[in-house]
N, C-alpha and C positions, 0 to 999 in steps of 0.2 A: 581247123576252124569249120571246115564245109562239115562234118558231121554234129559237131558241136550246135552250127548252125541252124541244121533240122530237126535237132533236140530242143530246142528255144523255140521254133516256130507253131512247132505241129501240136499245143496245147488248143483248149476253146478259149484259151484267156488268148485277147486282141494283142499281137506285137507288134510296131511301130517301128519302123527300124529308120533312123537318118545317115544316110551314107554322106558322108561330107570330108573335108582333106581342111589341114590347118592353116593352110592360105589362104582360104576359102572367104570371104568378107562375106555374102550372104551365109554361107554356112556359120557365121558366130552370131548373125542375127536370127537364126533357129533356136539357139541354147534356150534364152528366158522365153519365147514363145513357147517350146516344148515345157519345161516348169510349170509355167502358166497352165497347159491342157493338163496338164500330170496330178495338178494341184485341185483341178477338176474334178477328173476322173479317175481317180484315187488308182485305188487296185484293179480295176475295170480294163485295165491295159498295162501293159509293160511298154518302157520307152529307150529301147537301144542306139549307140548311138554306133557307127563303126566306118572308121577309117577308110578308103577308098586305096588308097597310097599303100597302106599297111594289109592290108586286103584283098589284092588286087585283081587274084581268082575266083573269088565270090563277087564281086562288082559286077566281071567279066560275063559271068553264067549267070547274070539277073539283067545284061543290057544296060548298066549305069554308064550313061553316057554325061550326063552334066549334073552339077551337084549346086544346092544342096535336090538331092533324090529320095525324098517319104515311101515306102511302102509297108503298107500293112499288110499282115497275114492274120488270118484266122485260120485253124486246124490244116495249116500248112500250107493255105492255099493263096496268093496275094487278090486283095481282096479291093484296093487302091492303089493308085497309085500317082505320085504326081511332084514333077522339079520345079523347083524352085522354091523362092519363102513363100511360108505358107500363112496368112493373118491368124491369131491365133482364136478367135469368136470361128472364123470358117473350120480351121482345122479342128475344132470341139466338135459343134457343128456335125460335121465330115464323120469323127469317132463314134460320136455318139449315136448316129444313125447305123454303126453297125455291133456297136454292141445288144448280146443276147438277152 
């Protein structure tokens, strides 16, 4: 996964990444928030979503301590970041101030 990982990241297209686990009751009120921005900001961003549980090496070497956990990369670099739900007017917002 970890190389796969910084193949997905390190474009100038905005990645999004939601680390969340499926017991997670805030992490299922991200889903249609995420949609929602997605449906926004079309192609402007990729919006990944990836398992904490199933994952737990990569969490590990990014510091995900509580979930649900947003961070963005641009050209590899995390560029936000920030736990919990996020409103989705803010999280636009938030995107859209770092797209190129």
């Amino acid at each position: 996964m970890k190389s796969n990982f910084s193949e997905l990241i390190k474009g100038s297209t905005l990645v999004l990444i939601d680390f969340y686990a499926d017991w997670c009751a805030p992490c299922k009120m991200m889903a249609p928030i995420l949609e929602e921005v997605k449906s926004q900001l079309g192609d402007g961003i990729k919006i990944l979503k990836i398992d904490t549980e199933r994952n737990q090496q990569l969490s590990g070497s990014l510091g995900i301590r509580s979930i649900p956990t947003l961070i963005l990369f641009k050209n590899g670099e995390i560029v936000w970041r920030q736990s919990g739900v996020v409103p989705a007017d803010q999280l636009a917002n938030i995107l859209k101030s770092h797209v190129a």
